[in-house]
ChimeraX commands (.cxc) that place a marker at each C-alpha (Angstrom):
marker #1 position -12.38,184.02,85.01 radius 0.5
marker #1 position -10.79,180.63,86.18 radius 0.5
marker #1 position -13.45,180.25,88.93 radius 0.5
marker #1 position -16.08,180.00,85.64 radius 0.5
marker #1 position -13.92,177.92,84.01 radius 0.5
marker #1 position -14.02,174.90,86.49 radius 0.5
marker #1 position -17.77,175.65,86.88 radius 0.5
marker #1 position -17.77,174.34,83.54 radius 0.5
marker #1 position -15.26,172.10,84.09 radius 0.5
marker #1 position -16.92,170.02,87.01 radius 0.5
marker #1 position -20.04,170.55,85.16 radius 0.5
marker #1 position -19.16,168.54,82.13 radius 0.5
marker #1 position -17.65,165.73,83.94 radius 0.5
marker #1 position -20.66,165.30,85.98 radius 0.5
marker #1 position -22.58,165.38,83.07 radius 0.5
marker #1 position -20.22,162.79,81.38 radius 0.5
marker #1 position -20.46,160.38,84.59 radius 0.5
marker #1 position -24.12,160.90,84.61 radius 0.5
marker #1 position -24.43,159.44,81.17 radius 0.5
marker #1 position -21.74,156.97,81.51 radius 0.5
marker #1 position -24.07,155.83,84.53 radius 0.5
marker #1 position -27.09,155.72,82.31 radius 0.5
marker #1 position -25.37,153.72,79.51 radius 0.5
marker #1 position -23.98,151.33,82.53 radius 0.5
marker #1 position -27.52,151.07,83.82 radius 0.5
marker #1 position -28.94,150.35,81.11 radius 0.5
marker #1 position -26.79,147.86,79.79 radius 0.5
marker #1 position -26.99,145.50,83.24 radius 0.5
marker #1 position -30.42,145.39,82.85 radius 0.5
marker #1 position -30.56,144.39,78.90 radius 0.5
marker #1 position -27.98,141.86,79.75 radius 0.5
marker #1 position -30.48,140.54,82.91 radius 0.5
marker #1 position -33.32,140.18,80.45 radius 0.5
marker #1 position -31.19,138.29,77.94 radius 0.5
marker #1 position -29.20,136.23,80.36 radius 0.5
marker #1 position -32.05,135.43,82.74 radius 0.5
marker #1 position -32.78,131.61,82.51 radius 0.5
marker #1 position -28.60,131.87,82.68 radius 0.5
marker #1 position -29.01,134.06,86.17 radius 0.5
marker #1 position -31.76,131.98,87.48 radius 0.5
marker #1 position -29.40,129.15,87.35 radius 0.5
marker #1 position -26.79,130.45,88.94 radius 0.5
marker #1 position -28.73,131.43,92.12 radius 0.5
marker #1 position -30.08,127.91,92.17 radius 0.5
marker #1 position -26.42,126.87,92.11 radius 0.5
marker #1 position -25.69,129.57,94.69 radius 0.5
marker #1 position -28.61,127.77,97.41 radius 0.5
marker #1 position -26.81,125.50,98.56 radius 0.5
marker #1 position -23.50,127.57,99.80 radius 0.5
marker #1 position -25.40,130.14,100.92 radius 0.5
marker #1 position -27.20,127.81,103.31 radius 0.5
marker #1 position -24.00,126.61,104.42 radius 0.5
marker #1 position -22.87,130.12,104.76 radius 0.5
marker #1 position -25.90,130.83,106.79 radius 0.5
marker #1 position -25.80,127.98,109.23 radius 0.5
marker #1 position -21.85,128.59,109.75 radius 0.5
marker #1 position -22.57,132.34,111.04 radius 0.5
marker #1 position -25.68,130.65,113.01 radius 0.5
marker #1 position -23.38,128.04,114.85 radius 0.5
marker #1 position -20.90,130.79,115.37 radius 0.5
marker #1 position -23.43,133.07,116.93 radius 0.5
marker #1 position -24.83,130.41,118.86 radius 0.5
marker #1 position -20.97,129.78,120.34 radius 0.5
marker #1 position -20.59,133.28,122.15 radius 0.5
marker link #1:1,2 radius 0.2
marker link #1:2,3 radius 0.2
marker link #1:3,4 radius 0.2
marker link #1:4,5 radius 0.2
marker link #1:5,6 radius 0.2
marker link #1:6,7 radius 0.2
marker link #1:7,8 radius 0.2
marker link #1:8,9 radius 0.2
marker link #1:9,10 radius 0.2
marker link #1:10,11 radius 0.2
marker link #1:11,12 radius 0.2
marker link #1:12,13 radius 0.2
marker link #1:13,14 radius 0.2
marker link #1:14,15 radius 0.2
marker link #1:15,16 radius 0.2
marker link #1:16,17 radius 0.2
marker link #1:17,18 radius 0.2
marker link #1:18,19 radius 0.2
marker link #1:19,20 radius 0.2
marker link #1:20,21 radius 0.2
marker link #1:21,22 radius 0.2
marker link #1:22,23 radius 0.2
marker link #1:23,24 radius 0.2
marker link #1:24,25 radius 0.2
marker link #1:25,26 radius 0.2
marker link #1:26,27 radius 0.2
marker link #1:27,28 radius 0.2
marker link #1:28,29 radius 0.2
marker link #1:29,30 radius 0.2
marker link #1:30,31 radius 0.2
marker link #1:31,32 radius 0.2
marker link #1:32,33 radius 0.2
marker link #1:33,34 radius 0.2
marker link #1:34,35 radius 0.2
marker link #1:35,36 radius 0.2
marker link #1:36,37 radius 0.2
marker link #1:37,38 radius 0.2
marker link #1:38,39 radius 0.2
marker link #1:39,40 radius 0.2
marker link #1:40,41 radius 0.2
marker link #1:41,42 radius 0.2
marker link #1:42,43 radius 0.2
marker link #1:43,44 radius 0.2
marker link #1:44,45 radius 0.2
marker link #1:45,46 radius 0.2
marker link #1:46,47 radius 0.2
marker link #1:47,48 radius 0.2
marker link #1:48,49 radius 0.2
marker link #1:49,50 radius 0.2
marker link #1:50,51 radius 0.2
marker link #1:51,52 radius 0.2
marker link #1:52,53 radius 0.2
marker link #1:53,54 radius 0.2
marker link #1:54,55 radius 0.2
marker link #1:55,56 radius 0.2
marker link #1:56,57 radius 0.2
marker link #1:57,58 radius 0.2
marker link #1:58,59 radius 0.2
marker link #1:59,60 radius 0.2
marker link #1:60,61 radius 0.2
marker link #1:61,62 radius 0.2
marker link #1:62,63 radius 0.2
marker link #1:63,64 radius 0.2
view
């Protein structure tokens, strides 16, 4: 009887995390949509450290 118990148990909470995902989901990709021009900035922002980023791990590569 307490085998069935945490069947239902387990079963419930992965339900509950599976719609807790969903909502999560969901939500990220509303906020995208609103917040885009927002986003789109911020990558722009982001070019110019990534391509310092980039060429550090390039000269360190080319070290070894």
């Amino acid at each position: 009887m307490a085998e069935g118990a945490d069947v239902k148990k387990n079963s419930f909470y992965d339900l509950l995390k599976l719609i807790l995902g969903i909502v999560i989901v969901v939500t990220g990709v509303a906020l995208t949509i609103v917040y885009f021009p927002e986003l789109a900035n911020l990558f722009k922002g982001m070019i110019g450290l990534i391509l310092i980023l980039v060429g550090l791990i390039v000269m360190a590569v080319a070290k070894e």
